[in-house]
N, C-alpha and C positions, 0 to 999 in steps of 0.2 A: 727852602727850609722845610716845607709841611712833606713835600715829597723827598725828603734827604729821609727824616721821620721815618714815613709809612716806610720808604724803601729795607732801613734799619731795622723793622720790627719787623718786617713782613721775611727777611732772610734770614732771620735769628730762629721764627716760628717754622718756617718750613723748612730749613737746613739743620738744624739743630732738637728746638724741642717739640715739635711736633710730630718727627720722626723716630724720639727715643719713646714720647709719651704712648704713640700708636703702636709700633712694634712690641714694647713693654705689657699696653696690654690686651693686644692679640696673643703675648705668649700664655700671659695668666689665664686668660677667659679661654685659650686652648688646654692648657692643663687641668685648669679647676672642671671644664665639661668636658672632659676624658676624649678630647682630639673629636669634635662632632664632625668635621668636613669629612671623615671616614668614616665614623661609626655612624652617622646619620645620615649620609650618602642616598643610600637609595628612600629612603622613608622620604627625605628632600623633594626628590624625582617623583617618588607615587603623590604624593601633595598638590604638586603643579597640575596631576589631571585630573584632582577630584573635583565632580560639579556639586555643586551650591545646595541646599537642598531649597532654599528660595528663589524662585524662578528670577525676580525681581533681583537680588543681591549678584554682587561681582564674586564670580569665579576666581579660584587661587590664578590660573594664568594670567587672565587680567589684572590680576594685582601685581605680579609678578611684572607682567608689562608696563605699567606704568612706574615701578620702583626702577626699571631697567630705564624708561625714557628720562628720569628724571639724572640718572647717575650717568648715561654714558652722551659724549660729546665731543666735540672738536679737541677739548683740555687733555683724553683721554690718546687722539689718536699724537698730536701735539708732545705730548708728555712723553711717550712710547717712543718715537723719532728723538727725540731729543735726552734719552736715557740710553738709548743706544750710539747717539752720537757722542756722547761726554763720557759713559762708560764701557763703550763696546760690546759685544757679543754677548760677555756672561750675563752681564745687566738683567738681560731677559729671561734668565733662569732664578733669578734674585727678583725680578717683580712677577714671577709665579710663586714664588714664596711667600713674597708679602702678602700678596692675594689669597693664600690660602691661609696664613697666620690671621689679615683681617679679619677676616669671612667670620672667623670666631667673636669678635668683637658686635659683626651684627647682626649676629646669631643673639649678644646678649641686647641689643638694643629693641631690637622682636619682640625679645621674649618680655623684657620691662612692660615695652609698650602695652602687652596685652595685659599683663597683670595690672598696671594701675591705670587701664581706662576706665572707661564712665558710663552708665548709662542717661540717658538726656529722658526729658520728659516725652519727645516723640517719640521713643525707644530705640534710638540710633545709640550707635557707641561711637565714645569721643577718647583720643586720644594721643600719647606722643611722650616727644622728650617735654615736652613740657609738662605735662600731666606727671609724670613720675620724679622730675625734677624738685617740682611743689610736693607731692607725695613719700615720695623713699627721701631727699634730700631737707625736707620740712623747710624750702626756702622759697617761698613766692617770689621776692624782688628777683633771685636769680632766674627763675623762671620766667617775667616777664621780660626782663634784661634779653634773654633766649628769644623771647619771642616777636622781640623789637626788632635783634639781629639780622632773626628769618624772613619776618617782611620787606625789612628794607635788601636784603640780597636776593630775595628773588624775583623784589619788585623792578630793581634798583639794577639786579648785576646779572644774573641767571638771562632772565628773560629778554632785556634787551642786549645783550652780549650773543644771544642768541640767535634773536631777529636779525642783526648785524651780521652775526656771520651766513644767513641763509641772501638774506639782500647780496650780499656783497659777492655770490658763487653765481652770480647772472652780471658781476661785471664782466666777463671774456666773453658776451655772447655781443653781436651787433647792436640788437635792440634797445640795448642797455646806455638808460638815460643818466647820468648823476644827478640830477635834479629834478625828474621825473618818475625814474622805477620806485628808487626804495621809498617815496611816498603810495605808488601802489601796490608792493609789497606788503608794508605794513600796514593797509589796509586791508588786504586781503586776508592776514595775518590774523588782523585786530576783529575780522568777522569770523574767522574759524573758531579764534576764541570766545568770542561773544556767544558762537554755535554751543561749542562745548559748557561753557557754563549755566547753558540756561537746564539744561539737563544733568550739571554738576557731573556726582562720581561716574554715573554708567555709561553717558556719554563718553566721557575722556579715555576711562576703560578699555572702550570698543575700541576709539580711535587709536589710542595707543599703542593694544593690542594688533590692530592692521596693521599700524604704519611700524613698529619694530619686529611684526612678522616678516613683513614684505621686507624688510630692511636686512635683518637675519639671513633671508632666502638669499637676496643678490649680494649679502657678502659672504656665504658659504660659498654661492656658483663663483664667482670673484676668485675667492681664496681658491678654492680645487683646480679651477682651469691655472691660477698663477704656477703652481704646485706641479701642475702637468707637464708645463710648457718650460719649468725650473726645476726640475727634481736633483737630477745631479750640483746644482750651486745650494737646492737646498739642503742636503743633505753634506756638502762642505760645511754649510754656516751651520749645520749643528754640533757639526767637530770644535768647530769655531767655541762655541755655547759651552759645549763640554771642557774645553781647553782653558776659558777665560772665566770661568764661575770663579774663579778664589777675585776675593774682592782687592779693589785696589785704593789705599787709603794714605789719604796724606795728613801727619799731624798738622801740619802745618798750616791749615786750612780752618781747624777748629780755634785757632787761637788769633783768627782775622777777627 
């Protein structure tokens, strides 16, 4: 029953209204800020390498780095395979679209955030969807409702969905206990985090920064040698892409 439910809402939200609510308003927040993925383009780019004028505070890249570690994931490469399996070649010319329709959306989510944060008595600044939620929307409970959400999904779903699947990429190796590794997995896990928090933002920062640097590097080298060794099939599947971009839509599906 509970899972007839969740199953119910959870394909209503992601098939239906969470796809018109998003693309509706990546269109708006593209229009109303005069297309910024183009006209902000490079300003974008010069941002990511300005340094800090506080020796002490996080560099735009590191921030960048950690907004990237937090957003890309298994779901990401997951999703991609399986938009191409359900709707073929053009797929992928339609979630570069979406991708750039989004990007306007969190171009305005940024931009909130900085307007209604906070300074703290340490003189740190605080802030977020929460902060602006209670502030532009004058609504605390929904604010906290938000921020009940976020603990419990990143306490709850994020993080060990995570841990889960980095454990579980040492099953194919011999050494691999099931009742043994992923108890020292997440231990090892649970001290790297322990590392990072006791030094909070700058520490994670760093780490972040390495470990989606170094991750960046071996999937560029990844990608170019795939590209080398495939050039003529890739260049098929973009005829393919060009061919199959008109989308393919069934009413028939909205009325399940």
């Amino acid at each position: 029953m509970f899972q007839t439910i969740i199953g119910a809402v959870s394909s209503f939200m992601y098939s239906k209204l969470l796809v018109i609510m998003l693309i509706g308003a990546g269109l708006y927040f593209t229009i109303r800020t005069r297309f910024p993925q183009a006209r902000l383009f490079k300003r974008a780019c010069e941002s990511v390498m300005e340094k800090p004028d506080d020796k002490e505070a996080i560099s735009s890249f590191q921030a960048l780095m950690v907004s990237t570690a937090s957003r890309v994931g298994t779901g990401n490469i997951v999703g991609v395979s399986s938009a191409i399996c359900i709707g073929g070649f053009g797929s992928v010319f339609w979630m570069w679209v979406i991708a750039i329709i989004g990007s306007a959306s969190a171009l305005i989510e940024s931009t909130l955030a900085q307007i209604y944060k906070k300074k703290g008595e340490d003189g740190k600044c605080y802030g977020g969807p929460a902060y602006y939620i209670e502030a532009a929307l004058h609504c605390r409970p929904l604010a906290i409702v938000f921020c009940i959400a976020m603990i419990m999904t990143y306490a709850f779903g994020f993080n060990m969905l995570a841990s889960y699947n980095l454990q579980s990429t040492f099953s194919g190796f011999s050494f691999y206990d099931p009742k043994v590794s992923p108890w020292i997995i997440g231990g090892i896990l649970a001290v790297l985090t322990g590392w990072c928090l006791t030094s909070l933002v700058r520490r994670i920062s760093r780490l972040a920064a390495l470990c989606i640097t170094e991750h960046l590097v071996c999937k560029s080298q990844t990608v170019s040698n795939f590209i080398e060794e495939h050039i003529a099939g890739m260049l098929d599947r973009t005829r393919h892409i060009q061919t199959s971009m008109r989308p393919r839509i069934n009413p028939a599906s909205w009325t399940r």
